[in-house]
C-alpha positions in Angstrom: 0.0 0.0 0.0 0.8 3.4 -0.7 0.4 7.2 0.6 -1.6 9.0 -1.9 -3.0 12.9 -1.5 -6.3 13.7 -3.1 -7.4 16.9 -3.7 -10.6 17.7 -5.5 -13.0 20.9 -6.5 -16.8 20.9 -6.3 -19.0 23.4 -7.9 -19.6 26.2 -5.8 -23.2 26.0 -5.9 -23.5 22.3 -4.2 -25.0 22.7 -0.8 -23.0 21.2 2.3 -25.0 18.3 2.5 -24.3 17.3 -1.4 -20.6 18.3 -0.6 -20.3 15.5 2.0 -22.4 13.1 -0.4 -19.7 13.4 -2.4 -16.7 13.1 0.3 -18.8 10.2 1.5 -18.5 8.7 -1.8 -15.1 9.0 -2.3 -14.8 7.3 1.1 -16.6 4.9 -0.1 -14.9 4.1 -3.8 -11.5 3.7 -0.8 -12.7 1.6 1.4 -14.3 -0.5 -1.4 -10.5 -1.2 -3.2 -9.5 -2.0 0.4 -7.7 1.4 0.9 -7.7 3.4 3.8 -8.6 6.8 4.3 -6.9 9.0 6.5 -6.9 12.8 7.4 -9.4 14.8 5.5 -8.9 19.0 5.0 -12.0 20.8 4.1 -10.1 24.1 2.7 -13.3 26.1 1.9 -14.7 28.0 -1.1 -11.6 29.7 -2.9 -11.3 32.1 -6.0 -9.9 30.0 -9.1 -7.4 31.1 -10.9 -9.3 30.6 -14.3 -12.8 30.1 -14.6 -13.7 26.3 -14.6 -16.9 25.2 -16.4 -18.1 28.8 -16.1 -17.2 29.3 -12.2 -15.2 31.5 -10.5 -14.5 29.5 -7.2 -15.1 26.3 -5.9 -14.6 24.3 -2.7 -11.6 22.3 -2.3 -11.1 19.2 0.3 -7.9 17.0 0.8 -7.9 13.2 1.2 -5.0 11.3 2.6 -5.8 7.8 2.0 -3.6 4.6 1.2 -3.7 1.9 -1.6 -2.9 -0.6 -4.0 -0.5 0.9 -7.0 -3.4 0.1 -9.2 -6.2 2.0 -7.3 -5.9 6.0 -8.4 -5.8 4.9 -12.0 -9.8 3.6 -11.1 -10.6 6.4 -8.7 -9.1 9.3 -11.5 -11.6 7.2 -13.7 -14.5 7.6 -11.3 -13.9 11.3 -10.6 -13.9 12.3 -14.6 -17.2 10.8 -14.8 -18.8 12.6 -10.9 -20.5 16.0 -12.5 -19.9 17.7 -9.0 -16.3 17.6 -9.5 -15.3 20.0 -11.3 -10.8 19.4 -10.9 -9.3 16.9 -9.0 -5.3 15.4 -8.9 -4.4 12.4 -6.8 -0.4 12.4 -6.3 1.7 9.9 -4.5 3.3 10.8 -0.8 7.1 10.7 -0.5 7.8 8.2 1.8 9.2 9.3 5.2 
């Protein structure tokens, strides 16, 4: 298993409980490949530094979760297809 850092943008007009439906979900896609999620950062709604799919700002959240070397090929293939999301990049921890 290894350290991975996810951190996605939802459209700014999702309401907080569709924002944890979709960190729920996530979760869920995780625990299914038998990863294991770890600390999640809410960061907020932030200005973006182009405009997105017609926004200006999103909310951002970070996942620390660990899994297979095969897993965040099928999650970054899960998270194209989510309509909420509107940018996401998964990127592997250095090992400390």
């Amino acid at each position: 298993m290894r350290a991975y850092e996810l951190l996605y943008i939802v459209k700014p007009t999702l309401d907080e409980e569709a924002r944890e439906a979709v960190l729920n979900s996530i979760k869920e896609i995780i625990a299914s490949a038998n990863g294991e999620v770890g600390e999640v950062d809410v960061w907020g709604s932030r200005k973006l530094a182009y405009p997105i799919q017609k926004f200006r700002d999103g909310v951002y959240t970070l996942v620390n979760f660990k899994a297979s070397v095969d897993f965040p090929k099928e999650l970054d293939r899960r998270l194209k297809i989510s309509e909420d999301i509107i940018r996401h990049v998964i990127v592997v921890q250095d090992e400390k």
